[in-house]
NUMAR-789981 format. One line per 10 residues: their letters; for each residue z, x, y of N, C-alpha, C. Coordinates in pm, whole numbers, always signed. Layout:
BEGIN
A	Z X Y Z X Y Z X Y; ...;
//
This chain:
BEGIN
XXXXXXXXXX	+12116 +10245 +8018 +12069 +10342 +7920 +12096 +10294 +7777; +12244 +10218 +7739 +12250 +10193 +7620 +12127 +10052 +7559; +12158 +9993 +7670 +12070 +9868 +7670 +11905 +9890 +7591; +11861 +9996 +7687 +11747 +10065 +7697 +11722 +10125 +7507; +11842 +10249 +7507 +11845 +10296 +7357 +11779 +10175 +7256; +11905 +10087 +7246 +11920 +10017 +7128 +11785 +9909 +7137; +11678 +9905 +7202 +11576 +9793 +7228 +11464 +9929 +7134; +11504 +10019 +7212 +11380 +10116 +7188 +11412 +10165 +6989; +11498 +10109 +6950 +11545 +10155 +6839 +11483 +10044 +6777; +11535 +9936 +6816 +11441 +9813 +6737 +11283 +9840 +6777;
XXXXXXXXXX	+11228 +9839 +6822 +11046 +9852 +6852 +11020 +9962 +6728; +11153 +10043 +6683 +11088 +10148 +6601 +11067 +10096 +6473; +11173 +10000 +6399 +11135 +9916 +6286 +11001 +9877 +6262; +10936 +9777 +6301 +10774 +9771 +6269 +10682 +9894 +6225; +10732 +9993 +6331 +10643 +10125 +6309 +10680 +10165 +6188; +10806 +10151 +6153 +10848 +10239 +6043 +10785 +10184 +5932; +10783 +10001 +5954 +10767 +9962 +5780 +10580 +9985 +5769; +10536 +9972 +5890 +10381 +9947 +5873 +10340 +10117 +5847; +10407 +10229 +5829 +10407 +10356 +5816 +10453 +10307 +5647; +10530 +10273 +5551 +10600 +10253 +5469 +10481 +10212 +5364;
XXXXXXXXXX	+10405 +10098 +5439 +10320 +10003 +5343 +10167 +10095 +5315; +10152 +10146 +5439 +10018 +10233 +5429 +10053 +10375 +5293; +10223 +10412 +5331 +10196 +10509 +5230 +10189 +10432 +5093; +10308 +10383 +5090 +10262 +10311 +4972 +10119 +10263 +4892; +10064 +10152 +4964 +9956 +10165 +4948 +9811 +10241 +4900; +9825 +10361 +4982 +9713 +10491 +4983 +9761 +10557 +4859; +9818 +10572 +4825 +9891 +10632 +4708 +9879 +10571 +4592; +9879 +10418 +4600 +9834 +10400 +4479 +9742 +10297 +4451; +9634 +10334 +4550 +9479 +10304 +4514 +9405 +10436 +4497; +9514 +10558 +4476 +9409 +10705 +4478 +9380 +10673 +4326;
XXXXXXXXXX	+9248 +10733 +4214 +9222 +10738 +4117 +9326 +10801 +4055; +9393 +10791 +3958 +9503 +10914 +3842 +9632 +10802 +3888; +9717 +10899 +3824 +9847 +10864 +3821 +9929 +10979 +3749; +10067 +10980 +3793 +10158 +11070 +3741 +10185 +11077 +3616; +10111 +10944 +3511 +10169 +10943 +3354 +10023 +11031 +3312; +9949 +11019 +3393 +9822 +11103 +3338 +9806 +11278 +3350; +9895 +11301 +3461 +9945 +11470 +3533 +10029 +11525 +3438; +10150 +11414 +3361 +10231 +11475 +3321 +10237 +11487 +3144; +10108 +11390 +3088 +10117 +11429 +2926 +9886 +11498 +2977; +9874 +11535 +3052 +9736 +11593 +3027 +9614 +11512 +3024;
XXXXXXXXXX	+9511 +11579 +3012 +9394 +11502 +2962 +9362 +11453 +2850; +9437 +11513 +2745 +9408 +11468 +2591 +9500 +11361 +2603; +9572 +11328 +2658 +9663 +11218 +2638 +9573 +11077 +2611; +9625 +10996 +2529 +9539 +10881 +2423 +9603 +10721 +2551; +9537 +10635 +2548 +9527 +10556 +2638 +9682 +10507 +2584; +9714 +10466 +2490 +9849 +10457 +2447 +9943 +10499 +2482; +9963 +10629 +2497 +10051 +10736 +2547 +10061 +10725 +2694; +9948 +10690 +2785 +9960 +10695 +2909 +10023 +10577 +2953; +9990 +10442 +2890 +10022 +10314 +2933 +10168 +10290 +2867; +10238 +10385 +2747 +10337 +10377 +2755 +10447 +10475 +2850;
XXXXXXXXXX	+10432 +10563 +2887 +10492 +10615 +3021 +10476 +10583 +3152; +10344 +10519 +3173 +10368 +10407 +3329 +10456 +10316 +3296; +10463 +10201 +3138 +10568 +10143 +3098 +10710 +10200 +3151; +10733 +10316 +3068 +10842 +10364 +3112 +10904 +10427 +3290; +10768 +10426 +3341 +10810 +10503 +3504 +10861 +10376 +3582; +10786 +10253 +3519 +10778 +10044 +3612 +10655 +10095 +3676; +10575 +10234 +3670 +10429 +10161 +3735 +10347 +10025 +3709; +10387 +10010 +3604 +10289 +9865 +3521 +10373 +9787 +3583; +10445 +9750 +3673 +10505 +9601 +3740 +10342 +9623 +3842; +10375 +9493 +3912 +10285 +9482 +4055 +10341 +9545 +4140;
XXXXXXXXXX	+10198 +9554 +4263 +10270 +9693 +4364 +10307 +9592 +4444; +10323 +9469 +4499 +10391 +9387 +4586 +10628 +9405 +4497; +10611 +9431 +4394 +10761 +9454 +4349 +10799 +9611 +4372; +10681 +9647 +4315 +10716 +9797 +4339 +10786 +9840 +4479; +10669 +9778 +4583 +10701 +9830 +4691 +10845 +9764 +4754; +10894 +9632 +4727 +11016 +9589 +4764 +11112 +9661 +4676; +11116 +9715 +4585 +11203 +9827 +4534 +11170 +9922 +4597; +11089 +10011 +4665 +11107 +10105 +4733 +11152 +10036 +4869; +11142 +9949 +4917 +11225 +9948 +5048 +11359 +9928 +5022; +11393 +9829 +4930 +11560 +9830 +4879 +11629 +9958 +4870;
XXXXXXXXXX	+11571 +10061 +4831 +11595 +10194 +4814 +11615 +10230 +4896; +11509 +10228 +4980 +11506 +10297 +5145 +11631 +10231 +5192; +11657 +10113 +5231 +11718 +10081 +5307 +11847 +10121 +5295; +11919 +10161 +5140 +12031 +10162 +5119 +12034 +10365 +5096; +11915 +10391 +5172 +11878 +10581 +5182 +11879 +10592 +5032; +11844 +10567 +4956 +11754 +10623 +4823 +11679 +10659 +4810; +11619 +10743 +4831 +11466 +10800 +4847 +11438 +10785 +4717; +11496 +10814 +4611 +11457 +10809 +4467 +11477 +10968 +4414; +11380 +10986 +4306 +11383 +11093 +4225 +11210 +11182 +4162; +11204 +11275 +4206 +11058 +11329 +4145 +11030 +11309 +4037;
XXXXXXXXXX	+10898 +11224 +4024 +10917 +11243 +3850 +10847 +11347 +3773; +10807 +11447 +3863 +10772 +11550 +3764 +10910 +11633 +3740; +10959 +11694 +3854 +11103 +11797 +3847 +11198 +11730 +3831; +11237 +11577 +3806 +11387 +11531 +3838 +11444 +11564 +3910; +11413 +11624 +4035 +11498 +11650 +4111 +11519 +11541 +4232; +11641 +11480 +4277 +11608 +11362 +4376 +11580 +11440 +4511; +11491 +11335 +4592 +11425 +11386 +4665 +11577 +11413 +4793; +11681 +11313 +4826 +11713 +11388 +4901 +11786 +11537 +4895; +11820 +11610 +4781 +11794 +11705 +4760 +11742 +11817 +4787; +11616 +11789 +4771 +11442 +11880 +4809 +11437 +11849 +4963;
XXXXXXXXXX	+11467 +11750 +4986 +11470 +11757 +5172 +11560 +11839 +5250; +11721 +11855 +5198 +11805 +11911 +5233 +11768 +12071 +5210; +11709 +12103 +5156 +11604 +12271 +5112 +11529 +12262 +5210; +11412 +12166 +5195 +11278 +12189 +5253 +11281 +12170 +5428; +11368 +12094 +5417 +11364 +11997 +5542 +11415 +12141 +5675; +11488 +12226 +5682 +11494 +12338 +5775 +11412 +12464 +5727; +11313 +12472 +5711 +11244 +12564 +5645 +11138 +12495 +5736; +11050 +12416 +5727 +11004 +12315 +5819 +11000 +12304 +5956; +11153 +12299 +6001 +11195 +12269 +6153 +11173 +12435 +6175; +11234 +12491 +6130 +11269 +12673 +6183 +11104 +12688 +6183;
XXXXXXXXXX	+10993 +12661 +6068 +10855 +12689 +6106 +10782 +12597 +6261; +10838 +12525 +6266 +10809 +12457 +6407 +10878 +12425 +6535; +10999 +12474 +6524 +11059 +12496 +6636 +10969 +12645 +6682; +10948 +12763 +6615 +10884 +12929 +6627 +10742 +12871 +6690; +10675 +12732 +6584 +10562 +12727 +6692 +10603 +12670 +6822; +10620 +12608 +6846 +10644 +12539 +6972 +10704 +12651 +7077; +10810 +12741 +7050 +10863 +12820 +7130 +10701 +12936 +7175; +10628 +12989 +7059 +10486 +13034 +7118 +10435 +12940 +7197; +10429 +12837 +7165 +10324 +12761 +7240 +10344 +12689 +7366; +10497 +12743 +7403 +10579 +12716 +7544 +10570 +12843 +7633;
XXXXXXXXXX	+10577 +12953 +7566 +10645 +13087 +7579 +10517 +13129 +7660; +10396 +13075 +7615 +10237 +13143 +7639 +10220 +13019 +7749; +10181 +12915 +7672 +10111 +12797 +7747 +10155 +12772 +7877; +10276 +12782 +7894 +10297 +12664 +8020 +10295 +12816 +8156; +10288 +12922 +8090 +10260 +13083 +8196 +10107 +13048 +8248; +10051 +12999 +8126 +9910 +13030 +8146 +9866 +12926 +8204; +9872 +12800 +8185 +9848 +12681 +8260 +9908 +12699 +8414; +10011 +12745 +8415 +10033 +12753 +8577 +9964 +12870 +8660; +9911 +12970 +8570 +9843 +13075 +8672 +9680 +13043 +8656; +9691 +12935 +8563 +9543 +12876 +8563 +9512 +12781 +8714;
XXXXXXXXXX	+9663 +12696 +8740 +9610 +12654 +8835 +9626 +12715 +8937; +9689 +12787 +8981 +9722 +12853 +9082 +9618 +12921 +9127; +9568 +13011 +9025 +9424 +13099 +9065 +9310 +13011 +9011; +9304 +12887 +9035 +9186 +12781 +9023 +9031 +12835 +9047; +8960 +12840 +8949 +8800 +12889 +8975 +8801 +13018 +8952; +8900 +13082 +8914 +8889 +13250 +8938 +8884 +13284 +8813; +8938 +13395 +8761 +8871 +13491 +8689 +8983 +13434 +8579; +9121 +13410 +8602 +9256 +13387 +8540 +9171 +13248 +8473; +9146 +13145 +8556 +9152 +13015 +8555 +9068 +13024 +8402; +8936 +13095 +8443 +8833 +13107 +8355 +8859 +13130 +8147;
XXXXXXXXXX	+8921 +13276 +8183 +9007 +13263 +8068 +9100 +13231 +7985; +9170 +13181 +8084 +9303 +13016 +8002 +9204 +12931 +7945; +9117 +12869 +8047 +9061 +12736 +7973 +8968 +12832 +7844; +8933 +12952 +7864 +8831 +12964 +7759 +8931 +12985 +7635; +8973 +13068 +7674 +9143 +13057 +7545 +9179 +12965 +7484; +9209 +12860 +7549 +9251 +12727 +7534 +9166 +12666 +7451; +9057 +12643 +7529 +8911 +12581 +7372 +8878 +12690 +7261; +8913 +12795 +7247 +8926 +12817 +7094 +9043 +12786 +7079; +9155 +12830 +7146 +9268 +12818 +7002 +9237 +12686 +6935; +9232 +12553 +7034 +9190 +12404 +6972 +9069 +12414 +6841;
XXXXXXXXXX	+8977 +12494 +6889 +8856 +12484 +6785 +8856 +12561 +6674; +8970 +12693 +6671 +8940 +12786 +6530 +9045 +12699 +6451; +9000 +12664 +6316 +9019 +12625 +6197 +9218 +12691 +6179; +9265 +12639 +6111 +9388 +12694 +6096 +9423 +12750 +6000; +9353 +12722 +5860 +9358 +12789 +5746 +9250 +12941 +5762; +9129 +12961 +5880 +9068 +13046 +5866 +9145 +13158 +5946; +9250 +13117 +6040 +9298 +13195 +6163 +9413 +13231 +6054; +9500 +13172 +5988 +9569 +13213 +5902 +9510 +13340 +5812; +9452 +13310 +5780 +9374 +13381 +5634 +9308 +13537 +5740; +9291 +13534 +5832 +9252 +13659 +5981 +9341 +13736 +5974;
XXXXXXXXXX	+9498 +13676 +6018 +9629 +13736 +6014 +9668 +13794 +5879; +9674 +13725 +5826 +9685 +13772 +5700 +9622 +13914 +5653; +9438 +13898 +5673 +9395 +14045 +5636 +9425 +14158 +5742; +9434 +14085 +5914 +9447 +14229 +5981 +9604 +14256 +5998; +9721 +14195 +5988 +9821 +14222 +6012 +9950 +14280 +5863; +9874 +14224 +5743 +9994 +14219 +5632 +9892 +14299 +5544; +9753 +14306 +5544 +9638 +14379 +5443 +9659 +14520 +5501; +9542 +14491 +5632 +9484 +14630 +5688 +9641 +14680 +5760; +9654 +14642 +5874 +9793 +14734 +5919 +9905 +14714 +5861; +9940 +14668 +5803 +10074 +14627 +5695 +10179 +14629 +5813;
XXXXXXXXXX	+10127 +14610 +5881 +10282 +14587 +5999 +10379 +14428 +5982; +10324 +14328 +5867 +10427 +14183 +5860 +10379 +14145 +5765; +10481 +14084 +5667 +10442 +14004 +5523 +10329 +13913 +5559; +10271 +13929 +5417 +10198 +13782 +5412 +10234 +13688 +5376; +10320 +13659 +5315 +10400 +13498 +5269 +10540 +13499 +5250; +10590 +13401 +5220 +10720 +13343 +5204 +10798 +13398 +5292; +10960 +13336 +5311 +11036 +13348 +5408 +11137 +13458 +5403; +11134 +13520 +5327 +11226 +13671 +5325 +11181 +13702 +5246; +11218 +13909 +5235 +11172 +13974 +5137 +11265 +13997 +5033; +11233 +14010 +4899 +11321 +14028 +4795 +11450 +14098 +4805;
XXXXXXXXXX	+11404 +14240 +4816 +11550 +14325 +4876 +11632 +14292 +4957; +11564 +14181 +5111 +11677 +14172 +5180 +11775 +14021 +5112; +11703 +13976 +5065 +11744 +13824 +5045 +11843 +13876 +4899; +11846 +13985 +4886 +11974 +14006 +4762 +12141 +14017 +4828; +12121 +14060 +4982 +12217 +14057 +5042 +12252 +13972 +5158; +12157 +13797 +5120 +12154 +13725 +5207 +12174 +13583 +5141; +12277 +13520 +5206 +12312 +13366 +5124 +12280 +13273 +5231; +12209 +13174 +5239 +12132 +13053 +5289 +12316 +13005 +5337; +12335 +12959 +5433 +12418 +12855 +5490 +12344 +12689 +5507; +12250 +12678 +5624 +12242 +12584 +5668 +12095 +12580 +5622;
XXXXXXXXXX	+12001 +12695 +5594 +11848 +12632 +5548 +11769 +12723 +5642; +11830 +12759 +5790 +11771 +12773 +5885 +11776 +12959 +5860; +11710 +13001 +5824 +11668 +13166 +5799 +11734 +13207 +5946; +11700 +13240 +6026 +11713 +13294 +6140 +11855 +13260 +6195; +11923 +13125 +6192 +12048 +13108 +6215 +12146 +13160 +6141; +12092 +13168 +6006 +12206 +13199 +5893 +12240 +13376 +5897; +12112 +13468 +5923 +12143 +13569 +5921 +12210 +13601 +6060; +12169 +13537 +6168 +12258 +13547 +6294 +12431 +13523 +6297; +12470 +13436 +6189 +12563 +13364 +6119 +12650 +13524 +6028; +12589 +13514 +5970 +12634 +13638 +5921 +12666 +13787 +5949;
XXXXXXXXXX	+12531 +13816 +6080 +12579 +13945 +6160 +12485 +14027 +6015; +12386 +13962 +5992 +12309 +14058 +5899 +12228 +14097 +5925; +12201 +14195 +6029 +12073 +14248 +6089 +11941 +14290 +6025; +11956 +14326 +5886 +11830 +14380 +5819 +11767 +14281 +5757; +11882 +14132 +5752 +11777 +14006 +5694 +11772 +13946 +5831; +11816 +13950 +5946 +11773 +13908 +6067 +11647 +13946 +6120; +11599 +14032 +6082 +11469 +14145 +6132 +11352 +14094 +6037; +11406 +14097 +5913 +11303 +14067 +5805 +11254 +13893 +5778; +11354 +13783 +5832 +11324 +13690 +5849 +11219 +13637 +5937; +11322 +13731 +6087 +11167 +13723 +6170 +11007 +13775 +6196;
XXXXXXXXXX	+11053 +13879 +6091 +10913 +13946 +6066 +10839 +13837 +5978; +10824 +13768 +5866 +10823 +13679 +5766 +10764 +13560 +5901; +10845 +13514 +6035 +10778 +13399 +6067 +10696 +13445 +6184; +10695 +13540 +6207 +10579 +13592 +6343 +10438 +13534 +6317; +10393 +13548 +6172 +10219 +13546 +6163 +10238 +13376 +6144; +10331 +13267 +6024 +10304 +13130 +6027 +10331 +13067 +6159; +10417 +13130 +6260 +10465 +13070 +6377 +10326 +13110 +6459; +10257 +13178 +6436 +10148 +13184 +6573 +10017 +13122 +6515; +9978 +13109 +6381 +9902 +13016 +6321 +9943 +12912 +6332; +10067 +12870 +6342 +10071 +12687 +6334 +10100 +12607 +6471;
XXXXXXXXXX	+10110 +12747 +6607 +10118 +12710 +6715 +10009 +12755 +6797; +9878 +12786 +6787 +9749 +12781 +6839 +9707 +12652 +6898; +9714 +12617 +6817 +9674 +12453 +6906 +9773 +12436 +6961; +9906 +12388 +6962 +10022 +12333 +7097 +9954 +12407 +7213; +9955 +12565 +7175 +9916 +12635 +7276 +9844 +12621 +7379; +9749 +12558 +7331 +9600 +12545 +7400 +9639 +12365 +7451; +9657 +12336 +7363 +9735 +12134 +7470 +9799 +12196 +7569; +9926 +12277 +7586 +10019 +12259 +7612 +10004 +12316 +7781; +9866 +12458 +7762 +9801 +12556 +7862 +9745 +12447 +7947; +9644 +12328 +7881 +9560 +12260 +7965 +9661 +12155 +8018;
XXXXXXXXXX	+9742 +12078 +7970 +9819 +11948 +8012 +9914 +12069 +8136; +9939 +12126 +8141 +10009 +12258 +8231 +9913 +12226 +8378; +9791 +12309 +8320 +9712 +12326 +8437 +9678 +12205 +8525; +9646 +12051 +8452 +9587 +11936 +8503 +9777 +11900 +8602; +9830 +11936 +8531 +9996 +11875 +8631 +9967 +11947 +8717; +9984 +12070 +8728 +10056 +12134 +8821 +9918 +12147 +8948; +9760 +12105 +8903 +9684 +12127 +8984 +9691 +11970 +9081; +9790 +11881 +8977 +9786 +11743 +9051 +9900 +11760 +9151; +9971 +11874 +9121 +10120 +11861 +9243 +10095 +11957 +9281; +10008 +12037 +9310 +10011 +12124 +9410 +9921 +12079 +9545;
XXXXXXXXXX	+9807 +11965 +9466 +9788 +11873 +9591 +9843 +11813 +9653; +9981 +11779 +9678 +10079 +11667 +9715 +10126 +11706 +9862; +10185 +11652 +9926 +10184 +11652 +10091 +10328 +11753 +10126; +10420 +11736 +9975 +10554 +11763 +10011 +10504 +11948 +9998; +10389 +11984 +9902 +10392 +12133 +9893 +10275 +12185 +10014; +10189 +12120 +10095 +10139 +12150 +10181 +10262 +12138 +10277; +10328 +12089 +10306 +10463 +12088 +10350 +10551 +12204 +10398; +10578 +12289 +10240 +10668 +12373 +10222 +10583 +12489 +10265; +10489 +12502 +10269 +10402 +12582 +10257 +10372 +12631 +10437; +10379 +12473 +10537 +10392 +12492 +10660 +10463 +12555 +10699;
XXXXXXXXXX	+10622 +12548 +10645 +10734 +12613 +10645 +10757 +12724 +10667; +10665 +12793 +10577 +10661 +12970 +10540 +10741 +12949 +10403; +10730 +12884 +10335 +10823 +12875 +10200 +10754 +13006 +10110; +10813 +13129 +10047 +10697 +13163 +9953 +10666 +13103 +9843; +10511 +13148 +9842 +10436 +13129 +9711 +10514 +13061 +9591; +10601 +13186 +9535 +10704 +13166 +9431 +10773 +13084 +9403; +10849 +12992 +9525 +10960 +12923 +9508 +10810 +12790 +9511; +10720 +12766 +9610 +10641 +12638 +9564 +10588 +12614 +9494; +10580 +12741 +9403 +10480 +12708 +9250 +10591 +12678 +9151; +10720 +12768 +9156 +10812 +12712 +9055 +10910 +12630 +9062;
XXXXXXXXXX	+10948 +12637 +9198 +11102 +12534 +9200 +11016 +12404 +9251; +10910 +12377 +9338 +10880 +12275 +9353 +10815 +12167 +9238; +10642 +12301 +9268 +10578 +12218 +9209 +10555 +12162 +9045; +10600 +12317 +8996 +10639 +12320 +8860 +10746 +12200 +8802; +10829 +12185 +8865 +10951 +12102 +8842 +10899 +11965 +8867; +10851 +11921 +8911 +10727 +11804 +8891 +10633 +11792 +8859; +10571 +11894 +8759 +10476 +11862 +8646 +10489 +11876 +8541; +10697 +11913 +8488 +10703 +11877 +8352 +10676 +11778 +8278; +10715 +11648 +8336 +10714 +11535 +8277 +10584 +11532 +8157; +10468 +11553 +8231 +10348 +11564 +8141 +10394 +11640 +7992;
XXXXXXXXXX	+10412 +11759 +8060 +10432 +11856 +7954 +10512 +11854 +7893; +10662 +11785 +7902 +10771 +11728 +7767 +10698 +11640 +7691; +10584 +11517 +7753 +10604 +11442 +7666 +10450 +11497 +7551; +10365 +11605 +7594 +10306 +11637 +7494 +10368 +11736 +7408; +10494 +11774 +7460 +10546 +11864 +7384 +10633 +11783 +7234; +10723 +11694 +7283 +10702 +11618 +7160 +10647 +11554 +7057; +10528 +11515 +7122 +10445 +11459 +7058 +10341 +11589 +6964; +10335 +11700 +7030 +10302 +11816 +6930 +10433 +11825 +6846; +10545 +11875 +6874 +10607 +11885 +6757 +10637 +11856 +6678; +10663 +11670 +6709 +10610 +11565 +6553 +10507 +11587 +6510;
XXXXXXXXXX	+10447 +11628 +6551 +10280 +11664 +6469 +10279 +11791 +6404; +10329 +11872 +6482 +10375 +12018 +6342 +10439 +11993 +6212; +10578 +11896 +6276 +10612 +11840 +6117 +10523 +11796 +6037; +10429 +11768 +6012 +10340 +11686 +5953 +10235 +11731 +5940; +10201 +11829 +6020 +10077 +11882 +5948 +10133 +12022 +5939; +10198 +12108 +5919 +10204 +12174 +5885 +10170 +12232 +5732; +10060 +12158 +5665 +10068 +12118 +5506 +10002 +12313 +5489; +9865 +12286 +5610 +9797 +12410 +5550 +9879 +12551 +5576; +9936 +12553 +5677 +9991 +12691 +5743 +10104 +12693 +5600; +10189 +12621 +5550 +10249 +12637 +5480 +10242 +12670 +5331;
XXXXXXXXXX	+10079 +12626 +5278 +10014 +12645 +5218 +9980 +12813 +5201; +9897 +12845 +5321 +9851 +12969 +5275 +9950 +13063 +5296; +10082 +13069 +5389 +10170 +13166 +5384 +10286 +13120 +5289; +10270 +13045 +5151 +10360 +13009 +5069 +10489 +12971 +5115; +10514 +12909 +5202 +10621 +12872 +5294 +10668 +12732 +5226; +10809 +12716 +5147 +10857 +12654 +5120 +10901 +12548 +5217; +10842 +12472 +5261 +10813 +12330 +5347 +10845 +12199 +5317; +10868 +12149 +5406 +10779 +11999 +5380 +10632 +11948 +5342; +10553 +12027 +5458 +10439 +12036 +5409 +10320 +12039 +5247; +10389 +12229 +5237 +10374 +12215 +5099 +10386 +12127 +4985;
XXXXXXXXXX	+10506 +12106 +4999 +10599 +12016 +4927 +10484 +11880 +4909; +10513 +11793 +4998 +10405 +11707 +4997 +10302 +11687 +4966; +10207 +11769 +4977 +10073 +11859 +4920 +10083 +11840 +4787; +10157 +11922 +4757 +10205 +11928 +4601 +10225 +11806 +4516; +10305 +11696 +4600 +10319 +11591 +4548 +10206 +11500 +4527; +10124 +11532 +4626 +10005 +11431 +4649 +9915 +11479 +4485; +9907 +11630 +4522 +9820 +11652 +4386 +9859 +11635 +4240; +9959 +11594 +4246 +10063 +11577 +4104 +10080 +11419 +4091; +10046 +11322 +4203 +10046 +11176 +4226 +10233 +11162 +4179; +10298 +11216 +4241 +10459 +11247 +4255 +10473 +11115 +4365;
XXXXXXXXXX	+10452 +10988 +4312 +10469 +10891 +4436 +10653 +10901 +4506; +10696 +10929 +4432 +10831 +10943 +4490 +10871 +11058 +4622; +10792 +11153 +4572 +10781 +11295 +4655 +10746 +11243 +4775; +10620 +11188 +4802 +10484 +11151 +4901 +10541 +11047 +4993; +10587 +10945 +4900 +10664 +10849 +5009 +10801 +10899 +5092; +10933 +10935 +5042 +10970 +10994 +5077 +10990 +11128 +5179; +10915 +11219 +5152 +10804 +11298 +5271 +10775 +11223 +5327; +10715 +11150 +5345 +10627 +11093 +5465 +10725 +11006 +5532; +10786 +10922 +5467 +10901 +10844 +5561 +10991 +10943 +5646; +11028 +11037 +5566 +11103 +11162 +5667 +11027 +11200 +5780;
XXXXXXXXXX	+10925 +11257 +5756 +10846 +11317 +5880 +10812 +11174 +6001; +10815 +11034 +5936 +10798 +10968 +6015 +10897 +10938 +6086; +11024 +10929 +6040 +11153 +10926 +6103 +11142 +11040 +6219; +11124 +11143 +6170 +11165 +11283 +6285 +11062 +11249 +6419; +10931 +11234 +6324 +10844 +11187 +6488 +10862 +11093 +6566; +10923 +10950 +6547 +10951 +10897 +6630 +11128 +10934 +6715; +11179 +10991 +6656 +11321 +11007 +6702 +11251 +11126 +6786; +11195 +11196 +6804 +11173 +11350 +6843 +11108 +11231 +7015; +11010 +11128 +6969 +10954 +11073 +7065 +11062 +11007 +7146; +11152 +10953 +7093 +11204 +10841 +7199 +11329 +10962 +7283;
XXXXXXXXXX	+11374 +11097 +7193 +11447 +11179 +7295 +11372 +11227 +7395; +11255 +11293 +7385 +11118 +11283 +7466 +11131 +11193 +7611; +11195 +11050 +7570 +11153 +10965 +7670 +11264 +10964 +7709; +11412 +10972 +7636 +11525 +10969 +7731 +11548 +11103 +7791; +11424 +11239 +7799 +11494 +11325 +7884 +11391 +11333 +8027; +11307 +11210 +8031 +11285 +11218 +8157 +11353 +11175 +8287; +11489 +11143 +8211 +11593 +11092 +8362 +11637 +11241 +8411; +11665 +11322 +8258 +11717 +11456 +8263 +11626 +11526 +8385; +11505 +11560 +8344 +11400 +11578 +8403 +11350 +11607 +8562; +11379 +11437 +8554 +11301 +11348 +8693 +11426 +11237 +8729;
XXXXXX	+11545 +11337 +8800 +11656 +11190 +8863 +11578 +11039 +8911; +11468 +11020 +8966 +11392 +10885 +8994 +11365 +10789 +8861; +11375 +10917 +8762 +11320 +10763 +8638 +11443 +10750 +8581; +11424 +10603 +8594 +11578 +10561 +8530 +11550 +10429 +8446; +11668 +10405 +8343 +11650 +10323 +8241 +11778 +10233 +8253; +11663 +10097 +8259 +11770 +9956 +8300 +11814 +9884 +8142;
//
């Protein structure tokens, strides 16, 4: 296993730097620049070319970018240059604001999906089967900023039953102090029930907008396992037995068609990190996402790279635990 770890740790280097060079890169072949965001449009060609002077944009991007890896390597992310604020900073804020918005999706999109994928296969061709998969191809196909912007008018407009944005409400957050970042832990932390209630009210509508799609992966990769192990000889088997129903759909067959479903489950939740730009967007959710967004439109190259190296870090680490819990899993797979 250690053997295994530390190989799979090196294979991640390449990914990381060829993730490193693209941001770099894309960023600064976009038209503008941050000396142009930050003195305006009237700003005189003078004025602009002396504050790229002053930022080292005017070096070449082959130096530039070996100063941003020197940085990196020694964890410098650097500093925003619109807010001064250094980015690891803004990560240590943003960065559980983020996870707590995508751990809520993923727990919907476990909580629903993997019920519905198994009574999809179970009642195969029937009436159940019919409406998972039809479920399933919208949640994938409705837009996420339009399903957002839905919730929004029928749940926080018309029935006013849950905020429409940000992560607590004013009143409660006067009698609520942030510990760790994580809203929901901190008021649990505290034994503060009225910002415990109001936190989770605050992530009900971004947690089921930004977990529609897992949902619908998570329903179908469900149904294709469990319709592949319920063909298998050992559950026609149990079934000879008199085993019930219950125990061969869940202790058997279920229990051998996670594997599928951990490893799209990681691989969605690195992907929530990261796209979470719009959901965070329209419910003003102080993010990563946002954050990034923001940076991109401000050409904040410090912000953008940074962001993005983070979220790339989390997705592959999120992937390779992914792969070491299929021993957890599945005692047969094992790592030499």
């Amino acid at each position: 296993m250690g053997l295994y770890l530390i190989k799979r740790l090196l294979s991640l280097m390449p990914v990381l730097l060829g993730i490193t060079l693209l941001v770099f890169g894309f960023l600064h072949f976009i038209p503008g620049g941050p000396a142009v965001v930050l003195l305006g449009e009237r700003a005189t060609p003078n004025q602009v070319a002396a504050l790229t002077r002053q930022l080292g944009l005017d070096q070449p991007l082959w130096v530039q970018y070996v100063k941003f890896l020197g940085n990196l390597v020694q964890l410098n992310l650097g500093t925003s240059i619109m807010s001064g604020i250094p980015i690891a900073d803004e990560l240590r804020v943003r960065c559980p604001a983020t996870f707590e918005l995508a751990i809520a999706a993923m727990l919907v999109a476990l909580t629903i999906g993997i019920p519905a994928g198994v009574l999809a296969a179970v009642y195969k061709n029937r009436w159940v089967d019919q409406l998972t998969m039809t479920g399933s191809l919208l949640g994938v196909s409705l837009p996420v900023y339009w399903l957002g912007l839905m919730l929004i008018y029928l749940f926080a407009v018309n029935l006013q039953w849950l905020p429409a944005s940000g992560r607590i409400s004013v009143d409660a957050g006067l009698t609520f102090q942030p510990l760790t970042g994580f809203y929901v832990l901190d008021a649990m932390l505290q034994l503060n029930g009225g910002a415990l209630v109001d936190v989770l009210a605050h992530l009900v509508l971004p947690a089921i907008t930004l977990g529609t799609i897992p949902l619908a992966i998570v329903a179908r990769i469900t149904r294709s396992a469990m319709l592949d192990a319920l063909s298998q000889d050992y559950i026609r088997t149990a079934r000879a037995k008199g085993v019930p129903t219950w125990r061969v759909v869940g202790q058997h067959a279920l229990k051998n068609a996670l594997l599928p479903v951990s490893t799209i489950t990681g691989l969605q939740f690195g992907t929530l990190l990261g796209g979470a730009i719009l959901t965070e967007t329209i419910f003003a959710w102080s993010g990563l996402g946002s954050w990034i967004y923001q940076g991109i439109l401000e050409r904040d190259y410090p912000v953008v790279q940074g962001g993005v190296v983070f979220v790339a870090i989390a997705f592959v680490l999120i992937n390779l635990l992914v792969d070491l819990s299929y021993a957890v899993i599945d005692p047969r797979v094992q790592y030499s």
